[in-house]
Backbone bond lengths (Angstrom), bond angles and torsions (degrees), N, CA, C in turn:
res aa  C-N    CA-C-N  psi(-1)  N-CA   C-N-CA  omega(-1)  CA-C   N-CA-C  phi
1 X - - - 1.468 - - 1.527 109.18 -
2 X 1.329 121.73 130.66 1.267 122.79 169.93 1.148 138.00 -56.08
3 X 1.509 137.29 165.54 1.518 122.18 -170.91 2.102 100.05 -69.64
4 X 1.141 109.27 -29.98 1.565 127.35 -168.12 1.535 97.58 -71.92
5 X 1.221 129.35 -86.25 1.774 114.57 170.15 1.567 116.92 -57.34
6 X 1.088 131.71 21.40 1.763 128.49 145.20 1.532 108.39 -113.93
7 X 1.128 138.15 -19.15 1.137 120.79 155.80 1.483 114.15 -75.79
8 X 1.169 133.73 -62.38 1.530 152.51 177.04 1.584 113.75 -7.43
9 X 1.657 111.08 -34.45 1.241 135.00 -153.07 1.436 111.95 -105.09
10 X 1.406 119.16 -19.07 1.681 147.64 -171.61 1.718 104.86 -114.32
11 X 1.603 97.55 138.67 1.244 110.81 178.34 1.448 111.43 -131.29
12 X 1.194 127.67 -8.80 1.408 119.33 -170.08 1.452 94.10 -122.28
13 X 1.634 113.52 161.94 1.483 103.61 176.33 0.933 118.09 -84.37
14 X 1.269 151.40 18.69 1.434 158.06 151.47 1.441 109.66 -64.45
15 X 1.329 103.35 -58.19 1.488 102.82 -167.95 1.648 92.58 -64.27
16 X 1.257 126.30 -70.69 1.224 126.96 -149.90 1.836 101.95 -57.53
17 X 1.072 121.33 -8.54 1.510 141.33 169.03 1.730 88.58 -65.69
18 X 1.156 111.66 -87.42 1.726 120.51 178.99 1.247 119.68 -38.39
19 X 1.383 106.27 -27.43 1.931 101.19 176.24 1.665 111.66 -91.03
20 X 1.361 94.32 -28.88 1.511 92.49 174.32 1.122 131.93 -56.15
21 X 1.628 103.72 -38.30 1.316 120.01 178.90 1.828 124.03 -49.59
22 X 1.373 100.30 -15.36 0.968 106.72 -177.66 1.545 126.69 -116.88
23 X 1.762 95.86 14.73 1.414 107.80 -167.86 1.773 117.39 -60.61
24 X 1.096 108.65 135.57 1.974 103.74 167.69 1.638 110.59 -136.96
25 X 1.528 91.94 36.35 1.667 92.75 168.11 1.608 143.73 -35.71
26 X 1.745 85.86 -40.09 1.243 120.13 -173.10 1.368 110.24 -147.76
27 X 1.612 122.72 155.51 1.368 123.40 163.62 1.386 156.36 10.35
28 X 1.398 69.35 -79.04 1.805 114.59 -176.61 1.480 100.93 -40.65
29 X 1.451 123.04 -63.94 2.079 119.82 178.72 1.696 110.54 -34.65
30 X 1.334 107.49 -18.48 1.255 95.11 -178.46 1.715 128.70 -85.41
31 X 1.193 107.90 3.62 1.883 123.05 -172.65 1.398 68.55 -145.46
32 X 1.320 148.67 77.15 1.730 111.64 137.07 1.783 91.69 -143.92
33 X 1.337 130.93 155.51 1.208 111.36 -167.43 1.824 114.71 -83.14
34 X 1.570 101.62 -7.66 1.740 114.17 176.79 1.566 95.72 168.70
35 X 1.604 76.25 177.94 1.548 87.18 -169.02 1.613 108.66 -77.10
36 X 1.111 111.92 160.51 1.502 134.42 -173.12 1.733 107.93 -108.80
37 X 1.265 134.64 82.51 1.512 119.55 -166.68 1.849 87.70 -91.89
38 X 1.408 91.52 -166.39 1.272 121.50 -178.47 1.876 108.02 -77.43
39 X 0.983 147.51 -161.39 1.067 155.27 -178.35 1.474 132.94 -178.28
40 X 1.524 144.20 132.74 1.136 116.15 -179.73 1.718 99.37 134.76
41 X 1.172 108.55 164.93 1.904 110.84 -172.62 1.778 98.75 -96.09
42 X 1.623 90.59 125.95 1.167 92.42 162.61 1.711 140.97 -43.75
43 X 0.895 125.30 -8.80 1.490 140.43 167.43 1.787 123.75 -89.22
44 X 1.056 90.34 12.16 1.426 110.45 -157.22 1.689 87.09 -77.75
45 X 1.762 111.13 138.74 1.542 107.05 173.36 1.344 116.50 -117.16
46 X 1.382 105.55 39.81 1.549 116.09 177.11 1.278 102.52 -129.04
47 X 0.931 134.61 -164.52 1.926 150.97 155.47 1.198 98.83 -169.24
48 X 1.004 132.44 139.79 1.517 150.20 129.32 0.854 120.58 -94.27
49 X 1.785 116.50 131.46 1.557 101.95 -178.61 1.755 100.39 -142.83
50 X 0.973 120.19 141.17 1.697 125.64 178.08 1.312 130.05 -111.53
51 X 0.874 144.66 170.20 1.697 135.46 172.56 1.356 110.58 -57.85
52 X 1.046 123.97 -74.57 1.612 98.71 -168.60 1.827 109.13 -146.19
53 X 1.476 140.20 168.37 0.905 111.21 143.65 1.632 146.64 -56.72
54 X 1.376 116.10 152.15 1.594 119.76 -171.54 1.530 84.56 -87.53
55 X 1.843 96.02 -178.54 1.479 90.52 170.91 2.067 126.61 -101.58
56 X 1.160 80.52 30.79 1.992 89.79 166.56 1.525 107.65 -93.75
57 X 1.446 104.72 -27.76 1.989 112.78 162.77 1.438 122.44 -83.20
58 X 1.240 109.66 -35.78 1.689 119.24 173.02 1.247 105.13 -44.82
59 X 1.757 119.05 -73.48 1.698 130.58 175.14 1.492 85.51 -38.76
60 X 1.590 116.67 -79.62 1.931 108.86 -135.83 1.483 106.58 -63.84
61 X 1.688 120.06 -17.69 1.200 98.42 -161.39 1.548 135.32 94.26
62 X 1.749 119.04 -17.40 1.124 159.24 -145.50 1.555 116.16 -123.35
63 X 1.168 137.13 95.88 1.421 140.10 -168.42 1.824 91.92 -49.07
64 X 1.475 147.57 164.49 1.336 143.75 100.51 1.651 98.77 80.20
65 X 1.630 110.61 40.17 1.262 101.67 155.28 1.322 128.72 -120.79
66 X 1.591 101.88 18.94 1.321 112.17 174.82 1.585 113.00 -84.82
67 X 0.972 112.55 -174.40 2.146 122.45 169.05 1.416 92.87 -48.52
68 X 0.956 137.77 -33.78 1.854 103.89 172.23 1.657 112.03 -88.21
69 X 1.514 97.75 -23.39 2.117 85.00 176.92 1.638 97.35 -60.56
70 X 1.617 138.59 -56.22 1.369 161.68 -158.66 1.907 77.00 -52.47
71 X 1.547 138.53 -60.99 1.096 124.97 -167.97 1.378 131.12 -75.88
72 X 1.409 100.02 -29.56 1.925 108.98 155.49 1.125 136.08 -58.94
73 X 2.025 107.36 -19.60 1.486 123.69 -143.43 1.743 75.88 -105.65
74 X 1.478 125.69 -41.29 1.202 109.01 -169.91 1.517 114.90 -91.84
75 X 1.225 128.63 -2.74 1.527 141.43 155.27 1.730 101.03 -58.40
76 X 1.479 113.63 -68.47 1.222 102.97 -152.54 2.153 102.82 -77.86
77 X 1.235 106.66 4.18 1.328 89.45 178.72 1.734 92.52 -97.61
78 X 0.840 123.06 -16.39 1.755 128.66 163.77 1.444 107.78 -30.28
79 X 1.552 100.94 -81.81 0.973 111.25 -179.40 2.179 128.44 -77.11
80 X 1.075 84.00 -15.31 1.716 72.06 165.28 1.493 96.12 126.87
81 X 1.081 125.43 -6.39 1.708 112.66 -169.06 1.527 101.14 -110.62
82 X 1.830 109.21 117.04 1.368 102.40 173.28 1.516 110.19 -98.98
83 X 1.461 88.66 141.06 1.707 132.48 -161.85 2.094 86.84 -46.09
84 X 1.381 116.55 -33.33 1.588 96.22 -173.97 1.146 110.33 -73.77
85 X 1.594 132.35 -3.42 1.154 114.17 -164.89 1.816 109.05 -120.36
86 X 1.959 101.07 22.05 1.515 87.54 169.72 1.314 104.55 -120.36
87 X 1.094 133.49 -171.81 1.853 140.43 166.03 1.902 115.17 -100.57
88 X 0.922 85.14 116.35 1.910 84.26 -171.78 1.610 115.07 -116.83
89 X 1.344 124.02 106.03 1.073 130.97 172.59 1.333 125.34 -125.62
90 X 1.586 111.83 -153.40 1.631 109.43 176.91 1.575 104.80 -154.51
91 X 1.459 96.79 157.08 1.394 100.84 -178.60 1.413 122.83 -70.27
92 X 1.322 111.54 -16.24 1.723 115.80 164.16 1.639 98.80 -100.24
93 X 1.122 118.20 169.91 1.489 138.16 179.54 1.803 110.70 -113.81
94 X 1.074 96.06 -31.84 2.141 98.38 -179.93 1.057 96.99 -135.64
95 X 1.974 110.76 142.44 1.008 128.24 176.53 1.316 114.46 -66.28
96 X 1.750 116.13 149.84 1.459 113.97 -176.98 1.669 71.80 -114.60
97 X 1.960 88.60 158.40 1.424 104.22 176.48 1.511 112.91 -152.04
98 X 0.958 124.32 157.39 1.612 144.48 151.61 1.258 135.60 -119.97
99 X 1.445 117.62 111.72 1.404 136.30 -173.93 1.348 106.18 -45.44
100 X 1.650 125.53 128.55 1.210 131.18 176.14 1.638 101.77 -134.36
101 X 1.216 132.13 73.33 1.524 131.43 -167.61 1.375 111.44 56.02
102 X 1.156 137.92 -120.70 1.712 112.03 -160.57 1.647 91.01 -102.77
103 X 1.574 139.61 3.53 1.073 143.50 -159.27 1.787 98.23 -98.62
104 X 1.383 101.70 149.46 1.527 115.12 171.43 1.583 111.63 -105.14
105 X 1.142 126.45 118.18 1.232 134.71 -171.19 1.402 126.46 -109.42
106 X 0.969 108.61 116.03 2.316 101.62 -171.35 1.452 106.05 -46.17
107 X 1.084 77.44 134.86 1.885 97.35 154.39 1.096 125.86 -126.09
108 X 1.328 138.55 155.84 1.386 138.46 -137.61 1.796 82.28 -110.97
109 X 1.615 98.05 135.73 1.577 102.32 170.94 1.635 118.39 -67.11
110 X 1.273 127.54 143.12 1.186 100.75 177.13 2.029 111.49 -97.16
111 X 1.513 125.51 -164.23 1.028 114.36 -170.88 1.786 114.69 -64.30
112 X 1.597 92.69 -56.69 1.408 75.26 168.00 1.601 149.22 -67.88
113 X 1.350 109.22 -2.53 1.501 111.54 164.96 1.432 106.37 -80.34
114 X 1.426 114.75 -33.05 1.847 116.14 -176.81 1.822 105.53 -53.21
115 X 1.561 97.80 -46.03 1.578 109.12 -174.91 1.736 121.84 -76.49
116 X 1.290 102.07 -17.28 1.734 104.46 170.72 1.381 107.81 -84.38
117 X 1.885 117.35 -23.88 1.323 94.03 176.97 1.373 130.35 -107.62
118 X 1.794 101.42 21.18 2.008 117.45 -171.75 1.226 93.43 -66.86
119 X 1.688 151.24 -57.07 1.300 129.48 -168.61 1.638 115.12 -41.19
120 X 1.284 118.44 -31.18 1.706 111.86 -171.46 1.449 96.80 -79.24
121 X 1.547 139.43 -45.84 1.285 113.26 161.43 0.933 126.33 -79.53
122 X 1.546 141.34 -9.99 1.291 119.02 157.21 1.601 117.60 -78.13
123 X 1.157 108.93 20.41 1.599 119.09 153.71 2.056 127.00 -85.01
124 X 1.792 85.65 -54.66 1.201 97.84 168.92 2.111 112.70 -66.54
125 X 0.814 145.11 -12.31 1.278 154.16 -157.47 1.278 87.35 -107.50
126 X 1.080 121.24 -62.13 1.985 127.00 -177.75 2.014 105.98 -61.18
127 X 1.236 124.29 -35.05 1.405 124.61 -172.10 1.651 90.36 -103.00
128 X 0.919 152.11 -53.92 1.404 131.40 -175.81 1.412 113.03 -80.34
129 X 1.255 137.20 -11.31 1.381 130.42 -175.85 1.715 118.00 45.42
130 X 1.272 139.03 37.60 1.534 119.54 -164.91 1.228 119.37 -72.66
131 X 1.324 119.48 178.59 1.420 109.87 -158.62 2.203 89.19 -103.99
132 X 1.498 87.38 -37.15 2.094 90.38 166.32 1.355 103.17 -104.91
133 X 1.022 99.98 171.61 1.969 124.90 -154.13 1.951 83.74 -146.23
134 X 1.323 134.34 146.87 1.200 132.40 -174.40 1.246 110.56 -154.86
135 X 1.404 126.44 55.80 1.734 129.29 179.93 1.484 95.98 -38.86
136 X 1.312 133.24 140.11 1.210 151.78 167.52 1.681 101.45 -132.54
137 X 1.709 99.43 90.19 1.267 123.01 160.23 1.701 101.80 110.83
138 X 1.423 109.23 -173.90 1.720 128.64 -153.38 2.116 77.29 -85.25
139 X 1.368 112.38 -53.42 1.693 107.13 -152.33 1.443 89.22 -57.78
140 X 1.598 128.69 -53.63 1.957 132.00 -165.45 1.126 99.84 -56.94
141 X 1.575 112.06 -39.59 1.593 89.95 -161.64 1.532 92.54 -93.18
142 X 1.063 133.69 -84.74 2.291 102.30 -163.97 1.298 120.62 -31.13
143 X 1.500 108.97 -27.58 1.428 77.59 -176.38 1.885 114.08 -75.23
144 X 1.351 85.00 -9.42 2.368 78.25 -179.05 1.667 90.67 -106.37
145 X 1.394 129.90 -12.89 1.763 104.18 -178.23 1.365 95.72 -128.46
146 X 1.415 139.86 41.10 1.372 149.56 179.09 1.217 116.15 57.69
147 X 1.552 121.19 -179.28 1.397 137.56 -163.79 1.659 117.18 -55.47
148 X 1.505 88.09 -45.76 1.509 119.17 -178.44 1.559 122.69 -53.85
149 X 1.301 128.70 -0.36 1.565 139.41 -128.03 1.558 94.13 -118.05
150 X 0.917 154.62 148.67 1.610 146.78 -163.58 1.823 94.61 -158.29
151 X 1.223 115.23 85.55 1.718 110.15 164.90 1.194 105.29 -39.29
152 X 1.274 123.09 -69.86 1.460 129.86 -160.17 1.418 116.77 -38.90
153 X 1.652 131.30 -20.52 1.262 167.78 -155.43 1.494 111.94 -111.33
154 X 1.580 98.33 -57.59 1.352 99.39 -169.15 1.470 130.94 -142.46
155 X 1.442 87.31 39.59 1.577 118.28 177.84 1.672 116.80 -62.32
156 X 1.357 129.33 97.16 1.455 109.71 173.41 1.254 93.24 128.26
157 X 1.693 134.99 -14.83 1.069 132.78 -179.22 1.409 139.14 -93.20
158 X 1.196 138.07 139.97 1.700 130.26 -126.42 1.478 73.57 -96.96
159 X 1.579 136.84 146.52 1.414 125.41 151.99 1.500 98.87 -131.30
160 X 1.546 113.81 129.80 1.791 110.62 -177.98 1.318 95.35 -85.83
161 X 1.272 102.59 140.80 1.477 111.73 172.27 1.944 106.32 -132.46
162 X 1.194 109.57 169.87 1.477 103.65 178.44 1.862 94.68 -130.73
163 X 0.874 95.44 -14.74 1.695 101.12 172.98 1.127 144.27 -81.43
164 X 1.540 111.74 -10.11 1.653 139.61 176.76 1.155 105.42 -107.40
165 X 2.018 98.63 -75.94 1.198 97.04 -171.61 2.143 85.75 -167.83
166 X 1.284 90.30 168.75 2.008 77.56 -177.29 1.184 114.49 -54.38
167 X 1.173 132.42 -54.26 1.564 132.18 162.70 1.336 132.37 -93.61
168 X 1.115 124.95 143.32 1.934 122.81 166.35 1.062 91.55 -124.39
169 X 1.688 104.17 155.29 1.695 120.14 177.35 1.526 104.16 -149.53
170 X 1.334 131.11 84.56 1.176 139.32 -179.40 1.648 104.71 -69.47
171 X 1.309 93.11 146.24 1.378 105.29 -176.62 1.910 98.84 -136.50
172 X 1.412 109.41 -166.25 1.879 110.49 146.61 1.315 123.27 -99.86
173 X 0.679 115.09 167.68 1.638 142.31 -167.61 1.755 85.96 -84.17
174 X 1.239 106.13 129.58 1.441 126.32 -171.88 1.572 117.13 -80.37
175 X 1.856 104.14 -18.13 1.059 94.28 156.48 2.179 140.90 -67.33
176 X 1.478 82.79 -10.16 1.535 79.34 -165.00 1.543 96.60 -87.33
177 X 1.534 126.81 -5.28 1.479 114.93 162.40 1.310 118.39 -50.97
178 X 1.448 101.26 -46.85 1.484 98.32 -168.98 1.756 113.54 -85.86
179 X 1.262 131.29 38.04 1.190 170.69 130.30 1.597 138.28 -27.73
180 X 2.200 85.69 -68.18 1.195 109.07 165.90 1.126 99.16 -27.98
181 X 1.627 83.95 158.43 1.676 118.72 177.63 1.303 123.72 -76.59
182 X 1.278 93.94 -34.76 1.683 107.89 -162.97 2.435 106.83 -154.04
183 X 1.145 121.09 159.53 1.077 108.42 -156.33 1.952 104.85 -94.52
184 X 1.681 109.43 -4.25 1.480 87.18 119.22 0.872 154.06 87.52
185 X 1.809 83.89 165.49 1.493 130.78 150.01 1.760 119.97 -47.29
186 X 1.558 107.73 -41.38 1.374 129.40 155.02 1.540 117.10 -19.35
187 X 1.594 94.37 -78.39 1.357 114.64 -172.20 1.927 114.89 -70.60
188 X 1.050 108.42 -11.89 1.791 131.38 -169.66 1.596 84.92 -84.27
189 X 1.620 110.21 -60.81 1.140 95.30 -155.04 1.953 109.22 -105.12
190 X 1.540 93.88 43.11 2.154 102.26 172.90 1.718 70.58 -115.94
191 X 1.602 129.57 -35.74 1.412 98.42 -174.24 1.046 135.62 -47.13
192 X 1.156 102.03 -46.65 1.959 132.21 -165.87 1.495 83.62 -71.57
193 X 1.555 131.88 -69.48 1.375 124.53 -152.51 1.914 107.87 -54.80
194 X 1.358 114.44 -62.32 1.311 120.94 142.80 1.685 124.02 -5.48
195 X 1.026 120.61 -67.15 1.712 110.09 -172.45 1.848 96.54 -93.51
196 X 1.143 119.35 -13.29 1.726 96.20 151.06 1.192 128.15 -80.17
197 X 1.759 131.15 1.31 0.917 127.82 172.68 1.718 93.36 -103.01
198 X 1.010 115.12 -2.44 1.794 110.45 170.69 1.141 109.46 -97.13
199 X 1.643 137.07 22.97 1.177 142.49 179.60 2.068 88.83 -110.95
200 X 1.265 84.95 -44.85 1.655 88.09 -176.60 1.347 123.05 -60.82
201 X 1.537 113.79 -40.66 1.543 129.67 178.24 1.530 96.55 -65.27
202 X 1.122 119.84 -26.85 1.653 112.15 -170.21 1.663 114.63 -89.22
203 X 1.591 109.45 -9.51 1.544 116.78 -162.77 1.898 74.77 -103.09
204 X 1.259 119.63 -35.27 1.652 106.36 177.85 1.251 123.04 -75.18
205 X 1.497 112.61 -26.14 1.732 92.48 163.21 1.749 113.14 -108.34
């Protein structure tokens, strides 16, 4: 069954949590230890959403509780938005990986795994309604504002949409802070990530 007739059939995020669980749209369920859903109260007027889980979410089960949730979690209490009151997911549902000695290493989803798993967020997008939409990184954001979309360009910028959600505000993916080279470049670049999420706190009140 496809990711599109198992979501199609679910309306609450629980259930669609329970159908996911059982998704085999694509590949990927087969190396990942379970599914990875979305998380967070339906009323929530943010979303964040990222490419995929790492593997500190793969094990827990848990969207963004690895060293990049720890880097969002201290951005968004920066700026004013507490972490219980948004929904945080990703545009894939199971981690993709590559063996690097006993270590699991990301791999970049490709299009068609991104596209077998858009019905589960265009599920979650349809049951939470938010008023911001928050691509976190180059993979979240084309896949919700197309191919064409360049963070690096247009990171921080309000775009109205009626098709997501009223606003999107792409930023990067919080993993590539912790990246930096040096601590910084580190700290240069939690600034920058930081006042695009203070563009967001400001479109919420």
């Amino acid at each position: 069954m496809t990711a599109v007739e198992l979501a199609a059939a679910q309306r609450s995020l629980d259930a669609l949590r329970a159908a996911a669980a059982g998704c085999r749209a694509c590949h990927l369920w087969e190396h990942a230890t379970q599914t990875v859903f979305g998380e967070g109260t339906r009323h929530a007027e943010v979303m964040f959403v990222g490419e995929q889980p790492g593997d500190k979410e793969d094990l827990a089960g848990h969207p963004f509780v690895g060293p990049a949730g720890r880097v969002l979690d201290e951005a968004l209490e920066e700026v004013g938005i507490d972490r219980e009151h948004v929904y945080v997911t990703n545009a894939v549902k199971h981690f993709k990986w590559k063996a690097r000695g006993k270590r699991r290493i990301h791999d970049k989803p490709n299009a068609a795994e991104i596209a077998a798993c858009r019905p589960w967020l265009d599920a979650e997008l349809a049951a939470v309604r938010p008023t911001v939409v928050v691509p976190l990184g180059a993979t979240a954001a084309q896949a919700l504002l197309g191919r064409a979309f360049r963070v690096t360009a247009q990171r921080g910028a309000v775009i109205e949409t009626t098709k997501i959600a009223p606003f999107v505000v792409a930023t990067v993916h919080p993993s590539s802070i912790l990246r930096a080279p040096d601590p910084a470049a580190r700290h240069a670049a939690q600034r920058e990530f930081t006042a695009d999420l203070a563009v967001v706190a400001e479109l919420l009140h």
